[in-house]
VMD Tcl script that builds the backbone (N, CA, C; Angstrom):
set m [mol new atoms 309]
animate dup $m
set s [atomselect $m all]
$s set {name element resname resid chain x y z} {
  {N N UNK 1 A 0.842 -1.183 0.000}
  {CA C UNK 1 A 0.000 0.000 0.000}
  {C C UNK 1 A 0.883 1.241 0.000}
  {N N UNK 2 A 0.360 2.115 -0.741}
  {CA C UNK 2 A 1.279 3.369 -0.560}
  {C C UNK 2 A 0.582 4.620 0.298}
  {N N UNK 3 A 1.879 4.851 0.908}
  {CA C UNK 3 A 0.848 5.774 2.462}
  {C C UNK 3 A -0.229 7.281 1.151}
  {N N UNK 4 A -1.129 7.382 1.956}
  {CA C UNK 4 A -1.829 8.297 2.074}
  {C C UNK 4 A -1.659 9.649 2.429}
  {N N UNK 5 A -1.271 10.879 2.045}
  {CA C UNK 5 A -0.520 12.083 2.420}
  {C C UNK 5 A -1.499 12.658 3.757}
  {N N UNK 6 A -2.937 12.463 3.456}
  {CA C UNK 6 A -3.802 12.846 4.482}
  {C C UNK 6 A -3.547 12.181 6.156}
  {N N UNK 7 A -3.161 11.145 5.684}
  {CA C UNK 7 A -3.006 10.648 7.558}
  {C C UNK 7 A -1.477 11.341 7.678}
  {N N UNK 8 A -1.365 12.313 8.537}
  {CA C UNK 8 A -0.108 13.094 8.795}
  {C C UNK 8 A 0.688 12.088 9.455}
  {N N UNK 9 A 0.335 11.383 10.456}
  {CA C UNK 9 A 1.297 10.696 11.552}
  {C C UNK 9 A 1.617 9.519 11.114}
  {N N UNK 10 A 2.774 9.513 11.168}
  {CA C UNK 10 A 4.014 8.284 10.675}
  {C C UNK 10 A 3.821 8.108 12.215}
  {N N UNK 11 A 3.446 6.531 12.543}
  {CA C UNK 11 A 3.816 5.942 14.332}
  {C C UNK 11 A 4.935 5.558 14.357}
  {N N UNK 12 A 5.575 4.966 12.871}
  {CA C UNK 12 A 7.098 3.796 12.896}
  {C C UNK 12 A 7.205 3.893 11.575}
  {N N UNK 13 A 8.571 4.217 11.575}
  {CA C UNK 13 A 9.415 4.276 10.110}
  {C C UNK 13 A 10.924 4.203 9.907}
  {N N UNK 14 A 11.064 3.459 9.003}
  {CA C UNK 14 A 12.495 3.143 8.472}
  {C C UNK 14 A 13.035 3.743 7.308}
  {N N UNK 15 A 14.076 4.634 7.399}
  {CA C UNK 15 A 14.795 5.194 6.193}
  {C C UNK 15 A 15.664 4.182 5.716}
  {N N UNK 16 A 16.289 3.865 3.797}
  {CA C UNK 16 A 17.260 3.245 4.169}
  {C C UNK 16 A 17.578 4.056 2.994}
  {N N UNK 17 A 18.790 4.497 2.634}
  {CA C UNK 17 A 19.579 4.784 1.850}
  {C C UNK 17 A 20.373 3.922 0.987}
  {N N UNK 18 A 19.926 3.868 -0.199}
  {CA C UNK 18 A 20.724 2.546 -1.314}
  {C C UNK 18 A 21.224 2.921 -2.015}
  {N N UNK 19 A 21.880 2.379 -3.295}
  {CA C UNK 19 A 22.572 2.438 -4.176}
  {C C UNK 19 A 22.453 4.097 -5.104}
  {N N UNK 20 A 24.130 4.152 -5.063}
  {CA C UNK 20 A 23.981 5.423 -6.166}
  {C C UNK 20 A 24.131 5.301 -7.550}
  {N N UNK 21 A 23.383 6.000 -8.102}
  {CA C UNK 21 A 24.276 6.196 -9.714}
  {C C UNK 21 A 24.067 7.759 -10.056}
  {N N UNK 22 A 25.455 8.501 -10.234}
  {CA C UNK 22 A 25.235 9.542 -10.274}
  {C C UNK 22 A 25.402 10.153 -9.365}
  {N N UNK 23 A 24.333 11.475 -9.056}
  {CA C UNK 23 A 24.079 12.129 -8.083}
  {C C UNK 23 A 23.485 11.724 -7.581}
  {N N UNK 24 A 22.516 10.614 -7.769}
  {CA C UNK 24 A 20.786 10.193 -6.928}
  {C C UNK 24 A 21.553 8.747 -6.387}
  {N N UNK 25 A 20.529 9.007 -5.252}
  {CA C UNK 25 A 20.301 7.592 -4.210}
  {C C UNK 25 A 18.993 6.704 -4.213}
  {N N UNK 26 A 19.080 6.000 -4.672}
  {CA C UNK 26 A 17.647 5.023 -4.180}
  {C C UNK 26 A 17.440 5.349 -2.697}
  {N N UNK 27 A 16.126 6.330 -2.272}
  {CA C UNK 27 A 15.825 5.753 -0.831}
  {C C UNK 27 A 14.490 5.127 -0.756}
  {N N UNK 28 A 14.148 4.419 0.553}
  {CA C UNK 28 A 13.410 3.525 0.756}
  {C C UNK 28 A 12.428 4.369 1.878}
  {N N UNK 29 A 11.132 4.280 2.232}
  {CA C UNK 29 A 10.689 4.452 3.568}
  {C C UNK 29 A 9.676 3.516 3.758}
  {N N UNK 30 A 9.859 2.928 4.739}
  {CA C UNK 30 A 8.695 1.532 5.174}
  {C C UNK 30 A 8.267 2.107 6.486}
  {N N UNK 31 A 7.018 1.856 6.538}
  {CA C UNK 31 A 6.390 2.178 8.229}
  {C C UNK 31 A 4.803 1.532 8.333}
  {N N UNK 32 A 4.455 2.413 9.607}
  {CA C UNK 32 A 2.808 2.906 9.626}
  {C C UNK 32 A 2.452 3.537 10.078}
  {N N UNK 33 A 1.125 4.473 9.436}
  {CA C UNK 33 A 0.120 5.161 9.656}
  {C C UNK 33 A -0.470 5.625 10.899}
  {N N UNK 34 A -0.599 6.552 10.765}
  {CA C UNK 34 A -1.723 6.619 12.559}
  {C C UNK 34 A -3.248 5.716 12.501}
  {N N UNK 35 A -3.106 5.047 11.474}
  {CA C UNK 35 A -4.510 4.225 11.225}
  {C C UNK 35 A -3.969 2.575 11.487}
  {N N UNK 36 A -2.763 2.766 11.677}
  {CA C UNK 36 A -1.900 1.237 11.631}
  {C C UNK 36 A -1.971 0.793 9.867}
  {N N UNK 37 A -2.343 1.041 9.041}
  {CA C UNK 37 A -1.976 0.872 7.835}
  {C C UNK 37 A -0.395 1.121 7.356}
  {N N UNK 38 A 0.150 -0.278 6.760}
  {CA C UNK 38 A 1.453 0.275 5.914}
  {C C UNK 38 A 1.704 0.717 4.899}
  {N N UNK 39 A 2.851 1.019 4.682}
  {CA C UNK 39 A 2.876 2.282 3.673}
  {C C UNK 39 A 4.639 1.568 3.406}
  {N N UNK 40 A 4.796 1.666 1.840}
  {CA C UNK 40 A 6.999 1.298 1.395}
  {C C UNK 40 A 6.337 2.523 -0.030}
  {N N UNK 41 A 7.405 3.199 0.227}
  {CA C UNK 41 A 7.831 4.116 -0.596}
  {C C UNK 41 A 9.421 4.312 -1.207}
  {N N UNK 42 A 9.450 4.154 -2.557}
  {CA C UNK 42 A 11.217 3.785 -2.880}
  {C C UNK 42 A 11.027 4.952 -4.072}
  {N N UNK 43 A 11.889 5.784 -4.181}
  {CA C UNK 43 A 12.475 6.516 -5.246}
  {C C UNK 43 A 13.712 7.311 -5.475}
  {N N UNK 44 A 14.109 7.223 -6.217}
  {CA C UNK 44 A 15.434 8.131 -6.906}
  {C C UNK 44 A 15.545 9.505 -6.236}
  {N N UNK 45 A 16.563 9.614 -5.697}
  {CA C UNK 45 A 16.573 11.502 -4.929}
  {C C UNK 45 A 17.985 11.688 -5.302}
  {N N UNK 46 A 17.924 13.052 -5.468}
  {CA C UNK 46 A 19.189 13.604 -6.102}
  {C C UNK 46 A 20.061 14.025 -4.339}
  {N N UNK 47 A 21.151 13.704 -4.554}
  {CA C UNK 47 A 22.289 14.684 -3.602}
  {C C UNK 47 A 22.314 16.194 -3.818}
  {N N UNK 48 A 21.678 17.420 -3.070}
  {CA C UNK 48 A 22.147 18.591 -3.252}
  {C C UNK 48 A 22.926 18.619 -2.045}
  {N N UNK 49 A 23.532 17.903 -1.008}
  {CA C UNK 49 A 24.485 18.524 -0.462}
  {C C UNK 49 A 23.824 18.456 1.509}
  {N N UNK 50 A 25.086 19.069 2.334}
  {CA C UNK 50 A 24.084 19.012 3.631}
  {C C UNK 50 A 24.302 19.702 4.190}
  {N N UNK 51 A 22.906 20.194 5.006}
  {CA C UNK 51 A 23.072 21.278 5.429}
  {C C UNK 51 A 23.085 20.993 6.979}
  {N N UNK 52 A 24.190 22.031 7.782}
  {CA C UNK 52 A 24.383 22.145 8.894}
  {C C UNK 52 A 23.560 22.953 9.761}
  {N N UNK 53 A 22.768 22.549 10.863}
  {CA C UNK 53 A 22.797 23.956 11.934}
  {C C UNK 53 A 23.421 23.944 13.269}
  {N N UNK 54 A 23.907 24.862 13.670}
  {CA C UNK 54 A 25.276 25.094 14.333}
  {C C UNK 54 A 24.589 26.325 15.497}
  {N N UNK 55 A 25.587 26.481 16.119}
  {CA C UNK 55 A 25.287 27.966 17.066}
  {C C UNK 55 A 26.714 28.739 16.999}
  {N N UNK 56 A 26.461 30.046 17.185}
  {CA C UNK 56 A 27.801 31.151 17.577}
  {C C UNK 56 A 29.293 30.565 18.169}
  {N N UNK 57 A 28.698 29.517 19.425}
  {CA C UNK 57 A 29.878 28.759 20.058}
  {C C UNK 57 A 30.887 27.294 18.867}
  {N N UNK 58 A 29.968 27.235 17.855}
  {CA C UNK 58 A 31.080 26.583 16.595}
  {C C UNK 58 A 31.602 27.550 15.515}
  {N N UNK 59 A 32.040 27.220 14.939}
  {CA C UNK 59 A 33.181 27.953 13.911}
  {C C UNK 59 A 33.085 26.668 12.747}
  {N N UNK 60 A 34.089 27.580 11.094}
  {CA C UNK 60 A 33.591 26.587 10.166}
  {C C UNK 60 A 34.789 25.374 10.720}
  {N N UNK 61 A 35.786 25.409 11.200}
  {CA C UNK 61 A 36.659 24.445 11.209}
  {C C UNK 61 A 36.182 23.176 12.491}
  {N N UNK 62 A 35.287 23.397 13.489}
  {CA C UNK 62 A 34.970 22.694 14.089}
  {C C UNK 62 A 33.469 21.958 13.394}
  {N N UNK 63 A 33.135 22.891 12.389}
  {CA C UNK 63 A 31.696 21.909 11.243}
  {C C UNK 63 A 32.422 20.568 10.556}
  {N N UNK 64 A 33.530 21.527 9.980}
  {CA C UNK 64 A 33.904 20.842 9.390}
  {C C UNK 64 A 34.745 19.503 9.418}
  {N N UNK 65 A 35.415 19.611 10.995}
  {CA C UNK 65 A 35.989 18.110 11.668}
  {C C UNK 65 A 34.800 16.962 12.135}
  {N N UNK 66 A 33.547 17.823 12.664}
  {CA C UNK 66 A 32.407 16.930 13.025}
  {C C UNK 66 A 32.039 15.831 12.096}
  {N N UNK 67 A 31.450 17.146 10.833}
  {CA C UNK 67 A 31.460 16.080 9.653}
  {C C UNK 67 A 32.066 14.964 9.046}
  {N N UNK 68 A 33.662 15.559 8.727}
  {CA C UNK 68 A 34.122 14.654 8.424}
  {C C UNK 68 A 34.799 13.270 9.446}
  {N N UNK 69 A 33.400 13.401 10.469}
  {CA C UNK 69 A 33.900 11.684 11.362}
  {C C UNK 69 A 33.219 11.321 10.571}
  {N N UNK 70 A 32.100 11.312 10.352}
  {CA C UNK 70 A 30.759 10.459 9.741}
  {C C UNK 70 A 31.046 10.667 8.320}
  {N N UNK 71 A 31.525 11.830 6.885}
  {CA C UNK 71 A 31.596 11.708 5.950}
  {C C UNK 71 A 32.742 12.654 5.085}
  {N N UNK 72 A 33.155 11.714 4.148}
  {CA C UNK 72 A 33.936 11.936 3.397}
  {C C UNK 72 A 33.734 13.484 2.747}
  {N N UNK 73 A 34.615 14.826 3.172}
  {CA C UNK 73 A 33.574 16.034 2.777}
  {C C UNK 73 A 34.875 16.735 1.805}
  {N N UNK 74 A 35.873 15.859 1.033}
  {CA C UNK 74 A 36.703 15.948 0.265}
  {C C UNK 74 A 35.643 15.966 -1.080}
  {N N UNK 75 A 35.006 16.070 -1.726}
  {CA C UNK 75 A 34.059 16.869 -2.828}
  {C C UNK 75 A 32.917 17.440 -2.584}
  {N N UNK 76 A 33.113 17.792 -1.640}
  {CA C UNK 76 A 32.421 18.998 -1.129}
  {C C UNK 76 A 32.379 20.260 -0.755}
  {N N UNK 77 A 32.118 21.224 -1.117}
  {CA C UNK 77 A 32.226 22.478 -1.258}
  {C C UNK 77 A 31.401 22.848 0.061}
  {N N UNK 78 A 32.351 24.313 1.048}
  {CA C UNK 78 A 31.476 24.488 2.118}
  {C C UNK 78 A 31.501 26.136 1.669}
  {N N UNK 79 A 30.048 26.008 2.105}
  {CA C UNK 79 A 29.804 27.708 2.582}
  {C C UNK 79 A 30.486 28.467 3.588}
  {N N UNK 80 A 29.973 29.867 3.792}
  {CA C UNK 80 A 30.526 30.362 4.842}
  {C C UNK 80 A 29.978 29.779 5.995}
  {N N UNK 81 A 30.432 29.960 7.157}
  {CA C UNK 81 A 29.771 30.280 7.935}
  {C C UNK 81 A 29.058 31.584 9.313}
  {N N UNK 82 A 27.752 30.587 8.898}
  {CA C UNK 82 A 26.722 32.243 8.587}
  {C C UNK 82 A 26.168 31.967 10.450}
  {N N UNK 83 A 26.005 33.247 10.542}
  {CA C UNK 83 A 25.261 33.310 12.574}
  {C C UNK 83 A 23.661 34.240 11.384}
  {N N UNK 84 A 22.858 33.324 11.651}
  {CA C UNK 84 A 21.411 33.425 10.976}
  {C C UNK 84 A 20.561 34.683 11.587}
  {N N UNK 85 A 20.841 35.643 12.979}
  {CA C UNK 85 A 20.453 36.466 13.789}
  {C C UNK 85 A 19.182 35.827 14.858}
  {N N UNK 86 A 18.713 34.587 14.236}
  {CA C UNK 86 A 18.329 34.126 15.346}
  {C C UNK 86 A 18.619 33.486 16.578}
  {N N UNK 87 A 17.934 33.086 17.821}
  {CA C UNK 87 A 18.514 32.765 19.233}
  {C C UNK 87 A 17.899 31.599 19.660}
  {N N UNK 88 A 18.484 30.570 20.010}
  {CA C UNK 88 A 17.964 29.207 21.262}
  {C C UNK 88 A 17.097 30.035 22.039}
  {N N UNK 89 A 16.018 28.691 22.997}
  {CA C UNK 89 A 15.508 29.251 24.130}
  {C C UNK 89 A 16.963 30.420 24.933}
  {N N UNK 90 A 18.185 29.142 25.364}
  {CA C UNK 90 A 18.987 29.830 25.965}
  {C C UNK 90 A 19.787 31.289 25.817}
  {N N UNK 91 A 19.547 31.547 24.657}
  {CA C UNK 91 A 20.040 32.802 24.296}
  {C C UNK 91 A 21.397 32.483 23.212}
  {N N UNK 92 A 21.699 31.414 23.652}
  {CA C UNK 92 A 22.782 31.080 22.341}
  {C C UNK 92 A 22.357 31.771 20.509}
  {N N UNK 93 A 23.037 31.885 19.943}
  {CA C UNK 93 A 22.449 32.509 18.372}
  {C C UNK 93 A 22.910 31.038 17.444}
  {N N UNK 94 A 21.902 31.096 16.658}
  {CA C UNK 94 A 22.179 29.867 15.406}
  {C C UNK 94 A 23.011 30.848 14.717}
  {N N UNK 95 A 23.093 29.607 14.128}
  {CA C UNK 95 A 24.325 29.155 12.977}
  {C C UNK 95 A 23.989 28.509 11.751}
  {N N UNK 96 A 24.524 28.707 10.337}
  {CA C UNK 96 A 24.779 27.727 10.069}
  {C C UNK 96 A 25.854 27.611 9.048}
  {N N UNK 97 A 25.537 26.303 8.379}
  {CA C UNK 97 A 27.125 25.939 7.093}
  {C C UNK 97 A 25.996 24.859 6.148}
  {N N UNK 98 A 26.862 24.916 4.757}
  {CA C UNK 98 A 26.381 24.190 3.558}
  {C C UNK 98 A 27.207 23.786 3.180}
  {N N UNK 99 A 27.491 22.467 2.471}
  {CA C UNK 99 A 28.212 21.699 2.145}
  {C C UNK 99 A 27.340 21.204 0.489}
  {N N UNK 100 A 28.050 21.674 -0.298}
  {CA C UNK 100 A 27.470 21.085 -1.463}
  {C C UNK 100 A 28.607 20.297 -2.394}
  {N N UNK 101 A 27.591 19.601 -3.514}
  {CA C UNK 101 A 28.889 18.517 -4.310}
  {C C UNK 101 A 29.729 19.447 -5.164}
  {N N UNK 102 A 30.908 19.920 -5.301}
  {CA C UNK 102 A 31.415 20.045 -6.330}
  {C C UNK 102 A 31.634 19.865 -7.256}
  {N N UNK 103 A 31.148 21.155 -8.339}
  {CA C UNK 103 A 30.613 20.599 -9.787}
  {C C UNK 103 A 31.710 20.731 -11.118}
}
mol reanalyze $m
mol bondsrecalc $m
mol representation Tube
mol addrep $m
């Protein structure tokens, strides 16, 4: 069955990320419904890149070590990094950084 856009609430769901060709990834989403009905959805999505949000207390060189535990960010192009003028409950100010594929 393929989910229904009208029932908003996903109760349980699985992302999986598959095979590339190109820029695009096969992804997958399997779950259910707030009706308990299931729902597998698979299609082609392009890579534009990822985006970070950060606060005032990071900098681009500490984005950029985070990232690269989890991913390879050697063809990837980073933005600046930008303090957005907005604030946390705590008063901290966001942040952020972009990382896109190099073309």
């Amino acid at each position: 069955m393929t989910y229904v856009y009208d029932h908003n609430l996903i109760t349980q769901a699985t992302v999986e990320i598959g095979s590339r060709r190109l820029n695009k990834f096969r992804v997958s989403v399997t779950g259910k419904d707030d009706e308990g009905q299931s729902f597998d959805i698979s299609a082609p999505l392009p890579f534009e890149g990822v985006h970070v949000s950060a606060s005032d207390r990071d900098s681009a060189a500490i984005i950029k070590a985070r990232l690269s535990e989890v991913l390879d960010i050697s063809n990837l192009s980073a933005s600046r990094f930008t303090l957005d003028g907005n604030k946390y409950n705590s008063g901290v100010e966001m942040a952020t950084m972009s990382f896109k594929p190099r073309t």
